[in-house]
Residue, then its C-alpha position, 0 to 999 in steps of 0.5 A: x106483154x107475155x110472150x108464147x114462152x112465157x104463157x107456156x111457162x105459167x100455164x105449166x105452173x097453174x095446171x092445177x086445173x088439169x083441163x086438157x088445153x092445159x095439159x097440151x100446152x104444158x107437155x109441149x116442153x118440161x117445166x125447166x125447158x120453159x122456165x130457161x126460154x122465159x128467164x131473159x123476159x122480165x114480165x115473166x119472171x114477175x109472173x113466175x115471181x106470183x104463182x102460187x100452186x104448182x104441179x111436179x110430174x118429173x125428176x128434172x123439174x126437182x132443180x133448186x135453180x128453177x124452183x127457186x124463181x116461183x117466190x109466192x108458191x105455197x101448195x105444191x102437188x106431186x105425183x111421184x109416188x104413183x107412176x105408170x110402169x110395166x109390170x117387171x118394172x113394177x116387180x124389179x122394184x118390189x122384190x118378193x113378188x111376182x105376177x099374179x098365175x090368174x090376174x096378170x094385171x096384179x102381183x103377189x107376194x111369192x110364197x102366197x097360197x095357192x088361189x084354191x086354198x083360199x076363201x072367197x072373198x073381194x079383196x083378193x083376186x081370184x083367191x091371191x094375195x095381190x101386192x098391188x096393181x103392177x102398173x104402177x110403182x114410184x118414180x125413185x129418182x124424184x122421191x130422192x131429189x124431192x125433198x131437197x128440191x122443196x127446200x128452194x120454195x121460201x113459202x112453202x106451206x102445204x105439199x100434197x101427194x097424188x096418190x092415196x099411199x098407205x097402207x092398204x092393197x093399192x100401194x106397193x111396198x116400193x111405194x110405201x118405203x118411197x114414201x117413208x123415206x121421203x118423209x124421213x128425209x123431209x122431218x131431217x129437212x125440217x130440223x135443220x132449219x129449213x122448210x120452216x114455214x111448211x104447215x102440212x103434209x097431205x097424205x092417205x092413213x099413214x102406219x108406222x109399225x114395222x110390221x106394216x108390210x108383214x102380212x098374216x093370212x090364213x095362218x101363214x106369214x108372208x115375210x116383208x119386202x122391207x125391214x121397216x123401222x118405227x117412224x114415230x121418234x122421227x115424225x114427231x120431232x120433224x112432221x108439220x104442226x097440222x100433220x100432228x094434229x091429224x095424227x091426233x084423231x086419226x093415226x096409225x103410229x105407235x105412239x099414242x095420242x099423249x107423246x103426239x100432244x107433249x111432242x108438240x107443246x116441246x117444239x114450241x108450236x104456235x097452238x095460241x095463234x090462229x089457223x091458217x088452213x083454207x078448205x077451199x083447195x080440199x086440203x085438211x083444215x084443223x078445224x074439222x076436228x070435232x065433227x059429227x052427223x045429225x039426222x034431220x027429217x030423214x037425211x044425215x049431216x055433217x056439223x063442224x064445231x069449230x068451222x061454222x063459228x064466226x071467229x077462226x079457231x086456234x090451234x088449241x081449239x083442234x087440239x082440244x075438239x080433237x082430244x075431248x071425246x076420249x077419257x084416254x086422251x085427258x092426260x094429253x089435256x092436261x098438258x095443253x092446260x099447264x102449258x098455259x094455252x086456252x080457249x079462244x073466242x071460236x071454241x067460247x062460241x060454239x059451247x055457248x051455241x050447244x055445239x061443242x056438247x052436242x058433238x060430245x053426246x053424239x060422237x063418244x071415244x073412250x080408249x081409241x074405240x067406239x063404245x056405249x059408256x053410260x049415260x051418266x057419264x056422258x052427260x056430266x062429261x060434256x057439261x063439265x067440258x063446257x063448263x070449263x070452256x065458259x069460265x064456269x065452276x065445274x066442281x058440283x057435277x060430280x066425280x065423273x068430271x075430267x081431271x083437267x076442268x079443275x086447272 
């Protein structure tokens, strides 16, 4: 039988749920607090021993000694990159700014035009150049013990962090440097061997370029707050093999979608074998590359080309639906083709149900952008991917095919 400090224990650790009763009952001490009341009681260290998904608010809760009893987590969800401060904090911990003369709950960069000097227009605050909100700023002593602390959770696949850290507007570039350096410090983890098993790294739009925190308004250049360097040598080299997928599709750095795709064939990822993602925690799966709406007596939806297949897609299969769409993205192809990885039976699937060119008649990328190639094209493009996908002679639908459905 589990005693309080044992319930107490696990409830911190569960809170995932957030409801109120829980929160009560895990503020009453820090998690390392409960986890040395509970550590004499067995029961509990079994219960401990089976919690899968885990919150980490503070500083102190980043101890290897404590994370290294939660044997079976493998989501952890931070919230250190986003925390409540006082707007000098918030000002000490992103130099260049100051509060805002007319929005005192903003900041701004200094040097920025005067409020009447500036068009009207939503995003700033009474004609500012707001920096961020000024309550918020990360928590610096967590982001560092971070990614050491995650390196004590043996099954640690996914990470998520609490707050939508980019970059637009509502991060600081306090938080936005936190959060590069913490993922620099985790691809550095990475390639020394640990963090092995970890798939995923949850996160809002990310953007390399050094000139991310450099903005140009009305003509005027209001000087970065940090000196960033280019992330991309190093995110390719460390990042999680679903973190590259996503990149794939979607991404702000400056290498391009052929050095994401060779990066990871280099590492020797697993792209035959199947996906292990769960969409049931509302965590980015892979197989929700290739999707696109249809309007149907009015509404629109969403289709999936690999998620309403009956067989789990592979890695490959993401890889593929994520690439297909654009011409520029054929030399990314290739070099899946010659490293000898194929379609499985999720990606036969959903060419012999229609799906897969249905997606690349509707959702069509030539060179990252969105644009109207001619109809021709678009036709013998998808037949000729579908072609290849069932194993099926794709020379007699003309000089418009892919390079690749010939290999």
């Amino acid at each position: 039988m589990l005693t309080a400090d044992c319930w107490a224990c696990v409830l911190h650790a569960l809170c995932a749920a957030r409801t109120s009763w829980l929160e009560r009952a895990a503020h009453k001490a820090s998690l390392c607090e409960l986890l040395r009341a509970s550590a004499a009681c067995r029961t509990s260290r079994l219960a401990i021993s089976l919690v899968r998904e885990i919150w980490l608010n503070t500083a102190s809760e980043c101890n290897t000694r404590m994370l290294a009893r939660f044997m079976s987590v493998h989501l952890v969800r931070v919230t250190c990159f986003d925390r409540d401060a006082t707007p000098e904090e918030t000002m000490k911990a992103n130099p260049g700014t100051e509060q805002h003369p007319t929005c005192p709950d903003y900041l701004q960069y200094v040097g920025a035009l005067a409020p009447d000097t500036l068009p009207d227009y939503p995003l700033w605050q009474d004609g500012g150049f707001p920096a961020g909100p000024s309550d918020k700023v990360a928590d610096q002593d967590m982001c560092h013990r971070l990614p050491y602390a995650l390196c004590a959770l043996p099954r640690l696949e996914c990470v998520h962090v609490d707050s939508e850290i980019g970059s637009d507007l509502d991060s600081t570039p306090q938080q936005q440097h936190a959060f590069r350096e913490f993922l620099l410090a985790i691809c550095a983890a990475r390639c020394a061997g640990q963090l092995r098993s970890l798939r995923l790294i949850e996160h809002d739009y990310l953007d390399c370029e050094r000139t991310v925190l450099r903005h140009v308004f009305n003509g005027v250049l209001l000087k970065p707050v940090f000196n960033e360097d280019c992330l991309c040598a190093d995110l390719l080299r460390g990042m999680p093999l679903e973190n590259l997928i996503q990149y794939i599709e979607h991404h702000g750095l400056c290498a391009d979608v052929t050095d994401i795709v060779r990066s990871i064939v280099r590492r020797g990822e697993p792209l035959g074998e199947l996906i292990q993602s769960s969409r049931a925690r509302g965590i980015f799966c892979p197989s929700e590359c290739g999707k696109y709406e249809v309007q149907e007596e009015g509404a629109f939806s969403t289709i999936q080309v690999l998620n309403t297949s009956p067989h789990v897609p592979t890695y490959f299969d993401c890889c593929f639906c994520a690439c297909v769409n654009s011409v520029a993205c054929d030399p990314a192809i290739v070099i899946l083709v010659e490293a000898g990885y194929r379609p499985s039976p999720a990606l036969h699937e959903a060419a012999a149900s229609g799906r897969l060119e249905k997606f690349m008649t509707l959702e069509n990328y030539v060179d990252g952008e969105r644009v109207a190639p001619s109809e021709k094209v678009i036709k013998v493009r998808a037949k000729a991917a579908v072609a290849w996908v069932l194993g099926k002679r794709v020379d007699r639908l003309g000089g418009e095919v892919p390079t690749w459905t010939g290999m």
